[in-house]
DRENNU-868246 format. One line per field, with one value per residue: residue in three letters; chain; x, y, z of N, C-alpha, C in turn. Coordinates in steps of 0.001 Angstrom, whole numbers. Example, Ala and Ser with C-alpha at 12.3 -4.5 7.8 and 13.67 -1.06 7.14 Angstrom:
% residues 2
res <- c(Ala  Ser) $
chain <- c(A  A) $
n_px <- c(13190  12850) $
n_py <- c(-5690  -2250) $
n_pz <- c(7800  7080) $
ca_px <- c(12300  13670) $
ca_py <- c(-4500  -1060) $
ca_pz <- c(7800  7140) $
c_px <- c(13200  12900) $
c_py <- c(-3300  30) $
c_pz <- c(7800  7870) $
//
This chain:
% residues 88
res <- c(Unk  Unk  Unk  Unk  Unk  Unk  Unk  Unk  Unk  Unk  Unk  Unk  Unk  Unk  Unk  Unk  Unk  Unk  Unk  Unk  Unk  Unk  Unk  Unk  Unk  Unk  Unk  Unk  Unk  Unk  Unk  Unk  Unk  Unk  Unk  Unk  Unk  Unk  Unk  Unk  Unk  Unk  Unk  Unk  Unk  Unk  Unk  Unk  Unk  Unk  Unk  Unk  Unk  Unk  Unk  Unk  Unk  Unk  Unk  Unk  Unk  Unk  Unk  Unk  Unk  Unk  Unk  Unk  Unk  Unk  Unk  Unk  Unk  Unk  Unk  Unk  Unk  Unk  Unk  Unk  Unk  Unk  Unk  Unk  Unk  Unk  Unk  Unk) $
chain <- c(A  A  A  A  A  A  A  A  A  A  A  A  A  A  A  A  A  A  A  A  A  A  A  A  A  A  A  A  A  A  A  A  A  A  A  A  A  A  A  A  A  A  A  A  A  A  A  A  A  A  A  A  A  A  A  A  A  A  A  A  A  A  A  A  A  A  A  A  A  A  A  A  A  A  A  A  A  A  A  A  A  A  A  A  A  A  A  A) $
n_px <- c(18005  16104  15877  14513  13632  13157  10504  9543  6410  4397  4190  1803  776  -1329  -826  -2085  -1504  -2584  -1287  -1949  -3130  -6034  -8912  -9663  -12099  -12406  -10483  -6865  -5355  -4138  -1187  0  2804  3059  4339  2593  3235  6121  9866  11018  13305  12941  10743  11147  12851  11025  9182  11115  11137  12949  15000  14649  12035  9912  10457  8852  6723  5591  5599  3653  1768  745  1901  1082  2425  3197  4299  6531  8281  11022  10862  9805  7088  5639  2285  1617  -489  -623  1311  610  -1628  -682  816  -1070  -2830  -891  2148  2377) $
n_py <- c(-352  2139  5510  8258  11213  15032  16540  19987  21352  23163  26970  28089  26241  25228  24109  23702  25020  27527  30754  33438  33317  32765  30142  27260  25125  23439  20658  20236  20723  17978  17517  16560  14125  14948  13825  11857  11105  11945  11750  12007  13529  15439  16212  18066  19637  20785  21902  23775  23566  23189  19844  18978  20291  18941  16303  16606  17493  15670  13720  14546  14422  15963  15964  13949  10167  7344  4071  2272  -634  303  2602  6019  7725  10652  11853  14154  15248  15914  17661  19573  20346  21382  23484  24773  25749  26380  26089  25103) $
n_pz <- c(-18720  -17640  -17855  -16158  -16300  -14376  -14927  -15271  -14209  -16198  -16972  -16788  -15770  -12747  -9406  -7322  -4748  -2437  -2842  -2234  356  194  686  -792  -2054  -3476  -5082  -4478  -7731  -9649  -11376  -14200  -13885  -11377  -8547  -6163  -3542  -1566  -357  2740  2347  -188  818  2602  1405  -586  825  2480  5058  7882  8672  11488  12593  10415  11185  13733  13158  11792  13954  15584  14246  12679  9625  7498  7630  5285  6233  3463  3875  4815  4327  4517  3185  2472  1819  -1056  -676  2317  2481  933  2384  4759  4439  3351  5547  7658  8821  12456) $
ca_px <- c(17710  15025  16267  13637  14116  11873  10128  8799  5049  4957  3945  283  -57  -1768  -60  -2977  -1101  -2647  -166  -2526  -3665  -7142  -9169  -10377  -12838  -11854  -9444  -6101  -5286  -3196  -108  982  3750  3636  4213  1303  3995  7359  10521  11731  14212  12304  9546  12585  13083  9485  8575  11349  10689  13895  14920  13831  10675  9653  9779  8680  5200  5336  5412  2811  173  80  2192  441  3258  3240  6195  6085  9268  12130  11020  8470  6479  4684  1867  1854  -1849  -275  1907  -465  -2351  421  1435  -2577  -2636  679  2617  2062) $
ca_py <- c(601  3491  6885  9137  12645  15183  17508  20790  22004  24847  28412  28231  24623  24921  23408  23613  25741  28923  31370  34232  33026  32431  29323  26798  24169  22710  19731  20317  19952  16846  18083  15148  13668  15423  12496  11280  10848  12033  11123  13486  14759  15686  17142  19343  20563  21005  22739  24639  23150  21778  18213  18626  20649  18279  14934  17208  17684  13727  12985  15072  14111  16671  15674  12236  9641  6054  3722  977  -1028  800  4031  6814  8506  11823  12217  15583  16389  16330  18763  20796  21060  21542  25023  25817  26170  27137  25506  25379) $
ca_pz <- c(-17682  -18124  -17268  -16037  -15926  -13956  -16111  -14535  -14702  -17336  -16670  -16755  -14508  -11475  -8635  -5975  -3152  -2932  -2037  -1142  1395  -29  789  -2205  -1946  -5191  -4727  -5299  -9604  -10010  -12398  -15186  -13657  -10028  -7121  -5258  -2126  -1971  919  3475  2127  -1166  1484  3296  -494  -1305  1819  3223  6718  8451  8867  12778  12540  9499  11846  14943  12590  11700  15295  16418  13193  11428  8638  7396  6929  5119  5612  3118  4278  5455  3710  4906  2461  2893  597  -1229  -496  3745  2140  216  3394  5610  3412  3738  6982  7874  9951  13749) $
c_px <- c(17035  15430  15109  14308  12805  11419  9163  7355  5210  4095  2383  -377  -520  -1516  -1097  -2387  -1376  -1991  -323  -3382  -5564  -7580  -10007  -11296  -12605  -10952  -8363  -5715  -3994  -2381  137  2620  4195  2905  3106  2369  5438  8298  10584  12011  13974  11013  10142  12660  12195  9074  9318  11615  12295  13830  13937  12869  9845  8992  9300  6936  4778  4700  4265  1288  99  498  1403  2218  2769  4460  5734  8186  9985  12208  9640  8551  6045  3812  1755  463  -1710  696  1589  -1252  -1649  328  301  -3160  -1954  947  2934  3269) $
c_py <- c(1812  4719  7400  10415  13843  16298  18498  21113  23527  25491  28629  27240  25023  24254  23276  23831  26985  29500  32697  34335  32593  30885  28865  26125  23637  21921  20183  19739  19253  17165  16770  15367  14567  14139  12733  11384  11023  11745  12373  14054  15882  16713  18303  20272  21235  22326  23990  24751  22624  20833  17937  18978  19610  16855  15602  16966  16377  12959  13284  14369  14870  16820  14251  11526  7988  5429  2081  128  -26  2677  4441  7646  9705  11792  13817  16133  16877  17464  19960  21151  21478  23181  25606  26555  27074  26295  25839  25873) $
c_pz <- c(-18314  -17169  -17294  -15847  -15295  -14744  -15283  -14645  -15527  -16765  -16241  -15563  -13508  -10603  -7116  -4715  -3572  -2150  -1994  -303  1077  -243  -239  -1664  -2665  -4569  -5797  -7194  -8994  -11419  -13174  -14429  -12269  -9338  -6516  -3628  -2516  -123  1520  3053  545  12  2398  1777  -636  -273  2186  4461  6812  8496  10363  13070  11658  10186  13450  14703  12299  12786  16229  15224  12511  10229  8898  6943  6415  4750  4869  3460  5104  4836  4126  3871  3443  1732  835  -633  1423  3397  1944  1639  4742  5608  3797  4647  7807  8859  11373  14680) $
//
């Protein structure tokens, strides 16, 4: 069995959410070892958003979701643009 452990982005990384409010054109930077798609309850974490606002934004479209079996993804870049925006 392979233990993973999650290892933070250091001080300098770029995380592609700008958080004054200023608009990029640049595609979000892709961090070594930040998820392509993470679950709910990892996107409740990430975001901040409640559990019921969270699938309120699912249901309407404006979170993207993909369910591969019995599990729904969010990818992060519906995240990243979620935050960009702001939520409705």
């Amino acid at each position: 069995m392979i233990r993973r452990t999650a290892s933070l982005p250091k001080a300098d990384a770029q995380l592609g959410l700008p958080f004054d409010g200023a608009e990029t054109s640049a595609p979000p930077v892709q961090v070594p070892g930040d998820p392509i798609s993470v679950r709910v309850a990892e996107a409740i974490r990430l975001t901040g958003i409640g559990r019921s606002k969270l699938y309120e934004l699912m249901a309407s479209g404006d979170i993207e979701t993909i369910k591969v079996g019995r599990c729904t993804l969010i990818p992060m870049t519906s995240l990243r643009a979620l935050v960009r925006r702001g939520a409705p």
